[in-house]
C-alpha atoms as one frame of an Amber mdcrd trajectory, in Angstrom:
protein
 179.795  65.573 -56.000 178.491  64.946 -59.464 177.195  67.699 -61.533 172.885
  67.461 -61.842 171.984  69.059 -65.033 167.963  69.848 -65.350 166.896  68.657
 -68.652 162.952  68.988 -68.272 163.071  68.763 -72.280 163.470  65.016 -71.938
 161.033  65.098 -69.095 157.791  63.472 -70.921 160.654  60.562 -72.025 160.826
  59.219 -68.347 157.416  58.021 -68.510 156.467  54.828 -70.912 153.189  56.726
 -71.801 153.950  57.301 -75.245 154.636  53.462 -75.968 151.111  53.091 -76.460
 151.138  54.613 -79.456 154.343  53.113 -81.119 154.130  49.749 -82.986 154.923
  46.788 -81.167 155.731  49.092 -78.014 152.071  49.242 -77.690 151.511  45.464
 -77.676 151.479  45.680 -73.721 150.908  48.465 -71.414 153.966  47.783 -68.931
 153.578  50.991 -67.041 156.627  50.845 -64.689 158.962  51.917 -67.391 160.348
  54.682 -69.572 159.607  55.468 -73.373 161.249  54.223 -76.472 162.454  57.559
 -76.799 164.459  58.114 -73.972 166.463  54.575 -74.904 166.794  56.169 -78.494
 168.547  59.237 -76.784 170.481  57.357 -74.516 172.076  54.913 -77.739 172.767
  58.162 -79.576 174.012  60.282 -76.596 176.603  56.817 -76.316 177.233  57.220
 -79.899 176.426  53.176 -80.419 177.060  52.143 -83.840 174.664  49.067 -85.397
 175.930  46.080 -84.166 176.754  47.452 -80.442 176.084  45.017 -77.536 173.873
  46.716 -74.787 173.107  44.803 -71.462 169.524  45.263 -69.519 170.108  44.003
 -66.197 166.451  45.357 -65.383 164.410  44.164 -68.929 160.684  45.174 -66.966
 158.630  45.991 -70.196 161.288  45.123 -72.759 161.821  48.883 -74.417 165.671
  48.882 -74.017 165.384  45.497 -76.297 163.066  46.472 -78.730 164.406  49.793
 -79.073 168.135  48.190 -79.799 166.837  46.122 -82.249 164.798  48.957 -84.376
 168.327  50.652 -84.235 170.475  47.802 -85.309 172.403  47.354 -82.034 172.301
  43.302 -80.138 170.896  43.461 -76.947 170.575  40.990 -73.564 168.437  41.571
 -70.718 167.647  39.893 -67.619 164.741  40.562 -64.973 163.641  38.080 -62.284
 159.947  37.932 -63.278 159.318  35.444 -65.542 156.414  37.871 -66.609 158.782
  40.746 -68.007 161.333  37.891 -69.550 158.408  36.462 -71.554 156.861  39.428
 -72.404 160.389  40.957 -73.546 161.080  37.732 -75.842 157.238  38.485 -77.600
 158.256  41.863 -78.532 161.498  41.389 -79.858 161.048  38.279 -81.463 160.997
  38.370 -85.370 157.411  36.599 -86.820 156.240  34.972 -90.498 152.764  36.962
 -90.632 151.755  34.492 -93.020 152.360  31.661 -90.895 150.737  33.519 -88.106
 147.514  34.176 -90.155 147.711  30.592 -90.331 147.364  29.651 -86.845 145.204
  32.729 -86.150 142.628  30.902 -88.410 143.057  27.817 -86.617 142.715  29.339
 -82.962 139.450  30.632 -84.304 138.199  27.220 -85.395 139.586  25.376 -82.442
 135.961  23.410 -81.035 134.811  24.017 -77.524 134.447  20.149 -76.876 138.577
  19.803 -77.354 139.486  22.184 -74.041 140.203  21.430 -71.269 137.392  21.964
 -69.098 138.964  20.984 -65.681 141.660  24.053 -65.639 141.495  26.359 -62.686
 143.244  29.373 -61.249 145.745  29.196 -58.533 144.517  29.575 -54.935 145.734
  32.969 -54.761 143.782  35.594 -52.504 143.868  38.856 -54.808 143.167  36.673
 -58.022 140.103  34.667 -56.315 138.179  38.496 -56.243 139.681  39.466 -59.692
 137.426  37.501 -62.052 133.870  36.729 -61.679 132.389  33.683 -62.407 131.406
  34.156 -66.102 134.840  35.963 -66.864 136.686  33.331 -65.095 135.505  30.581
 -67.179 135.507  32.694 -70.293 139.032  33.629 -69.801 140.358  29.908 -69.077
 138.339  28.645 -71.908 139.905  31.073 -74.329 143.463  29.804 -72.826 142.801
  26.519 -73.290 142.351  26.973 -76.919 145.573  29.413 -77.496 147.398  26.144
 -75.740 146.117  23.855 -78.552 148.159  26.016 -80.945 150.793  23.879 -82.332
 153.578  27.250 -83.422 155.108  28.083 -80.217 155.624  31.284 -81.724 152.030
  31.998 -82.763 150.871  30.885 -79.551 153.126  32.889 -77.484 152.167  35.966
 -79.543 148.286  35.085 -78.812 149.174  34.501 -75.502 150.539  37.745 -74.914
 147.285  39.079 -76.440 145.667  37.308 -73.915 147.507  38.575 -70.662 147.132
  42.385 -71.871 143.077  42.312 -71.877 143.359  40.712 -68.509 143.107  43.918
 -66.617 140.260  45.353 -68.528 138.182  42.361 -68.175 138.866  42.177 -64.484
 137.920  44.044 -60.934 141.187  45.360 -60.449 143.786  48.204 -61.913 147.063
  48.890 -61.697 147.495  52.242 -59.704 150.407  53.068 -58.896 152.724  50.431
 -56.596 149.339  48.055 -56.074 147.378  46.004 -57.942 143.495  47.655 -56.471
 140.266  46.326 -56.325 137.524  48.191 -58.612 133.823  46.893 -59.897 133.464
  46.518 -63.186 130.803  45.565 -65.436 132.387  43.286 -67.925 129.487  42.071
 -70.745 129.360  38.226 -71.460 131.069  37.723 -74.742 133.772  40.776 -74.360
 136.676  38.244 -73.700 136.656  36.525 -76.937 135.854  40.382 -78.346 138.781
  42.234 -76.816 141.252  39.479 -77.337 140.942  39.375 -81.354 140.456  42.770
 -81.557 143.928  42.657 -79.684 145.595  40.180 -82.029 144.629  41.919 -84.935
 146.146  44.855 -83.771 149.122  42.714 -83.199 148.826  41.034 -86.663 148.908
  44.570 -88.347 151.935  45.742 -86.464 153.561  42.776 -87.721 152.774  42.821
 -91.804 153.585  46.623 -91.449 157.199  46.140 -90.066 158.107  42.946 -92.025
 160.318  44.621 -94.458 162.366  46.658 -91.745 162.950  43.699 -89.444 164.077
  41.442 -92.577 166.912  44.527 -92.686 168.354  43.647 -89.871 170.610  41.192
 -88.245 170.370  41.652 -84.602 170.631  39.069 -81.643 168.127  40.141 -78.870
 167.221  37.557 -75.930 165.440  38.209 -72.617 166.906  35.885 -69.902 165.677
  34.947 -66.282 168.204  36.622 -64.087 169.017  38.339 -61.444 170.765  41.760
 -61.242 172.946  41.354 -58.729 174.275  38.011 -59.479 173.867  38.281 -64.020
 174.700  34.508 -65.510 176.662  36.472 -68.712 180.266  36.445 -69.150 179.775
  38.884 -72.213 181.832  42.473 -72.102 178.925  45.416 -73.450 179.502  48.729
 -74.946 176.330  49.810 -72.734 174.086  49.651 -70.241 170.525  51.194 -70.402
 168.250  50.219 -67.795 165.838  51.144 -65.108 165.853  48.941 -61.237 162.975
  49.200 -59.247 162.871  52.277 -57.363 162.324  52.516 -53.438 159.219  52.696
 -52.907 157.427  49.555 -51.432 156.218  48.819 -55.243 155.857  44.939 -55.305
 155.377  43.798 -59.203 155.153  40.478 -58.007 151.461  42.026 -56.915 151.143
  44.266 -59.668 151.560  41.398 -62.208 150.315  38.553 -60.134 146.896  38.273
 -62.927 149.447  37.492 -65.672 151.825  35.458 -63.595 149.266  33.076 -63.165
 148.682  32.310 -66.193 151.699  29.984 -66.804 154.088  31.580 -64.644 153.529
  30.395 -61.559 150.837  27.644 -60.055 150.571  28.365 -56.822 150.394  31.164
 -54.193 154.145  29.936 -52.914 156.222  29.752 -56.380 154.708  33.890 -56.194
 155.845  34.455 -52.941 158.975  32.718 -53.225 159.901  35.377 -56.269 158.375
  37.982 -54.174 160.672  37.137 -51.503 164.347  36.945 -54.044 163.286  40.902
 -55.747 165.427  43.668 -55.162 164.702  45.103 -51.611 162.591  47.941 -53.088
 159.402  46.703 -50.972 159.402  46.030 -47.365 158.699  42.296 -48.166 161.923
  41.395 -50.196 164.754  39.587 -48.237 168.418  39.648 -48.157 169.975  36.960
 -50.504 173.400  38.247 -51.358 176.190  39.356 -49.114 177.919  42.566 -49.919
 181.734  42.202 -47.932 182.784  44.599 -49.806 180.429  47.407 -50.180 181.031
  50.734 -48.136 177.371  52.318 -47.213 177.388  56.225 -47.636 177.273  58.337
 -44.388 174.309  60.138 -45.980 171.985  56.718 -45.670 172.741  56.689 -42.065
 172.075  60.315 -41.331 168.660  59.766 -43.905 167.754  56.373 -41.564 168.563
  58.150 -38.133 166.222  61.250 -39.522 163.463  59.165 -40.610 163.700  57.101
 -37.249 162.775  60.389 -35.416 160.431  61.488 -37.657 158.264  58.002 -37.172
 157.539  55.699 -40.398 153.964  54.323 -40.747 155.895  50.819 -41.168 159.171
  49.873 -39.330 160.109  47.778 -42.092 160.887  50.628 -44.624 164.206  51.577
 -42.076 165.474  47.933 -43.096 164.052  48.570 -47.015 166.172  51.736 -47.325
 168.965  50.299 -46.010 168.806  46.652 -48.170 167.732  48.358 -51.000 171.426
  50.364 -51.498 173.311  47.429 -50.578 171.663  45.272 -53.141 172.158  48.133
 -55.505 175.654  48.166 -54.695 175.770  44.303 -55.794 173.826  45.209 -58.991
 176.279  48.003 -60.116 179.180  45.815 -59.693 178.025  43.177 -61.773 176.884
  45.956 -64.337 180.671  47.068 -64.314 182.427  43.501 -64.032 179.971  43.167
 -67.573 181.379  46.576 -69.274 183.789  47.202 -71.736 186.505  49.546 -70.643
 185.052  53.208 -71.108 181.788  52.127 -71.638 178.582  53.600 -70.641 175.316
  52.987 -68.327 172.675  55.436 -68.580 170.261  54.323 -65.119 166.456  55.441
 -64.674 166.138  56.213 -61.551 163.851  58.366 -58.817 164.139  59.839 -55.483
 161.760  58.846 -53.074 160.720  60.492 -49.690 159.160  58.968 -46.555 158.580
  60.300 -42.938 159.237  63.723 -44.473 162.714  63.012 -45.333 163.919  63.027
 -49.126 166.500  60.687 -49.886 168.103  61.376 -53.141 168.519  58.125 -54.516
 170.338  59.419 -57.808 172.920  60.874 -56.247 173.724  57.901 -53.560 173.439
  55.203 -56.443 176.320  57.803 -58.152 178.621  57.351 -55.203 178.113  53.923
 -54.578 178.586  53.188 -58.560 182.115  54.803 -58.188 183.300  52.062 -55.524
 182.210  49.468 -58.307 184.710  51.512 -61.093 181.877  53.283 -62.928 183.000
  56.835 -62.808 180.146  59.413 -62.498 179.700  61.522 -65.275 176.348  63.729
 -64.581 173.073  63.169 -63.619 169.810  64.568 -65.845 167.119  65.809 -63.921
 164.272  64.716 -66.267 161.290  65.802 -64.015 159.877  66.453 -60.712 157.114
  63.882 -59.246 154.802  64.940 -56.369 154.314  62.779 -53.030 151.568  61.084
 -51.741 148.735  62.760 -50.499 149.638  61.732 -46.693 153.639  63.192 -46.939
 151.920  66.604 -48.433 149.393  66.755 -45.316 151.860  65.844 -42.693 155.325
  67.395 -44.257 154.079  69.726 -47.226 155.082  69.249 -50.865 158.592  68.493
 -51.784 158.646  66.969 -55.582 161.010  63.662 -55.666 163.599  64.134 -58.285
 163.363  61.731 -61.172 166.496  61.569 -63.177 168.931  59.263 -65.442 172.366
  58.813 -63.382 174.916  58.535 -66.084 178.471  56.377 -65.632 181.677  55.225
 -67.357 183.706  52.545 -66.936 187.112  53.522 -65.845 189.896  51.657 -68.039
């Protein structure tokens, strides 16, 4: 059994809330992620030198990037939202802030009469109640002119400005694993207001990290991929990443307002993503087959408990038990892409449902081994509460959340 060593010093690091106030981190509030300074402890705990290659199998938010290239180290990550690959590629991309200024001047000059007027949402449900009327055509309006932008990179920049005012302007937050309706009150003219007030932000960011970035020589890219099938043939030093954790959190939902916006253009290419995402959420399928994985005892015995116990939803028996096996697939491939002796530091958390705890961290360790990534501790970081419905019916027992550590065996 691998040794679990508390380490509630790190335990603020888990959680991507200090991003916001970190250059560039900041640009977008990707809230199902961990901070810049947990990847920076991770690299050092490694011992990574500048110029180390580090794989991100999971790339969410882009921090594992972004932090690699502040350090000096290369980095590749993959991530099967098209959302998370783009928004990765913004952040770590390198800009000419005069150039920039350039087409920021333009965007602001671009004439109402050159749009194109007859742009519309996709038919999606959740996204029909998002926007009202006014907002709606504000917001596509505003797109159209970013489009006209003739630097790709400018206009991907102001297009990431874009998608991170979407929520504010919109009747829904992100809380927790669902994207919820709310009622807001959302002024005519704050569109245009929030989004340059975002770039400039942006802009300033950029002229005040020129000279560091011209320092260094780093390759960072942000791939569409899948985990448990990665198209690399690279061998890394190191693996820092985070999968989805087990507990029905769809960001095909939570993201769907920016994925419509470019990344998808209709409620089908969304589901059909939905549908290929790790089997964290009871609506993800199998895709892979796993001949050679051998479950743990323990999931049985956790299933068989939960079974008695009675789940609100029969389809979280079937989650559990997909969501290990494609785990299983994703470890391998993280090992088939590691150097000999080389490290993966995993964000992970425990999750508990029909009373029963299932300690993720410490399954994911065993099942790593049969993949030849030897367990070498796991850090308890901190200790999350349930929902309000497992404290009523089963009392409180916190879910471990915790940073499995591996190496590759030679």
């Amino acid at each position: 059994m691998v040794n679990i060593i508390e380490k509630p010093e790190l335990g603020a690091l888990v959680s991507p809330q200090s991003n916001q106030y970190i250059p560039i981190h900041k640009w977008y509030p990707y809230k199902h992620g961990y901070s810049r300074g947990l990847a920076v402890h991770l690299a050092r705990t490694f011992e990574l030198p500048s110029g180390a290659w580090v794989l991100d199998p999971f790339c969410g938010g882009g921090t594992t990037l972004l932090t690699c290239k502040e350090l000096g180290m290369n980095a590749v990550g993959f991530d099967i939202l098209p959302f998370s690959v783009f928004l990765s590629n913004v952040k770590t991309a390198t800009y000419d802030d005069v150039d920039i200024m350039r087409q920021y001047d333009t965007l602001q000059e671009v004439e109402i009469g050159n749009l194109n007027h007859r742009a519309r949402l996709p038919d999606i449900p959740l996204v029909k109640k998002a926007f009202t009327a006014d907002v709606e055509k504000a917001l596509l309006a505003l797109k159209s002119r970013i489009d006209l932008i003739p630097s790709c990179e400018a206009r991907r920049l102001f297009q990431l400005g874009f998608l991170s005012i979407l929520e504010s302007v919109s009747n829904t937050t992100k809380a927790g694993g669902f994207l919820r309706l709310v009622k807001r009150q959302v002024p005519t003219g704050a569109v245009d207001q929030l989004f340059f007030n975002k770039v400039n932000s942006m802009l300033k960011d950029i002229r005040e990290l020129k000279k560091s970035d011209e320092n260094k020589k780093t390759s960072i890219t942000a791939k569409i991929g899948d985990a448990r099938k990665l198209p690399t043939r690279r061998k890394f030093d190191a693996v820092i990443t985070s999968p989805p954790y087990p507990n029905r959190h769809d960001y095909t939902r939570i993201y769907s307002l920016e994925m419509v916006f470019d990344f998808v253009s209709t409620n089908q290419e969304l589901k059909a993503i939905r549908y290929e995402t790790i089997r964290s959420h009871v609506e993800a399928r199998k895709k892979y087959e796993a001949p050679r994985y051998k479950k743990p005892a323990i999931v049985n015995t956790l299933v068989s408990e939960m079974e008695n116990n009675g789940v609100n939803n029969p389809q979280v028996i079937g989650m559990i038990d997909g969501y290990f096996e494609d785990m299983y697939l994703a470890l391998s491939e993280i090992s088939r892409c590691l150097k000999p002796g080389g490290k993966v530091g995993m964000v992970v958390s425990n999750v508990r449902f029909a009373g029963v705890n299932i300690p993720v961290d410490q399954i994911l360790a065993d099942i790593g081994a049969q993949t030849q990534l030897v367990p070498q501790e796991i850090w308890a970081l901190r200790y999350r509460g349930n929902s309000s419905q497992q404290m009523r019916d089963y009392s409180r027992m916190p879910s471990r959340e915790s940073v499995i550590i591996w190496e590759k065996s030679c």
